[in-house]
C-alpha positions, 0 to 999 in steps of 0.5 A: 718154956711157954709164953713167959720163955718165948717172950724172955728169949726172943722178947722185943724181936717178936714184939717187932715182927708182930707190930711189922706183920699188922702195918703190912696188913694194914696198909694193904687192907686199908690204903692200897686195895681202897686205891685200886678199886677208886681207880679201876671205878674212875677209868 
């Protein structure tokens, strides 16, 4: 099977679940914990 299988039979669904993991990711690392720690430094 490998990759090219994987990829034939579940192609753009994993594409989707990759590309939704990364935002998440993302926008925890990049936007979410930067305004928590602003905060906490403001009050």
């Amino acid at each position: 099977m490998g990759w090219k299988g994987l990829l034939r039979r579940r192609g753009w669904k994993l594409v989707l679940i990759a590309v939704v993991f990364y935002v998440v990711r993302d926008v925890i690392l990049y936007v979410l914990i930067p305004i928590a720690v602003v905060v906490g430094i403001t009050k």
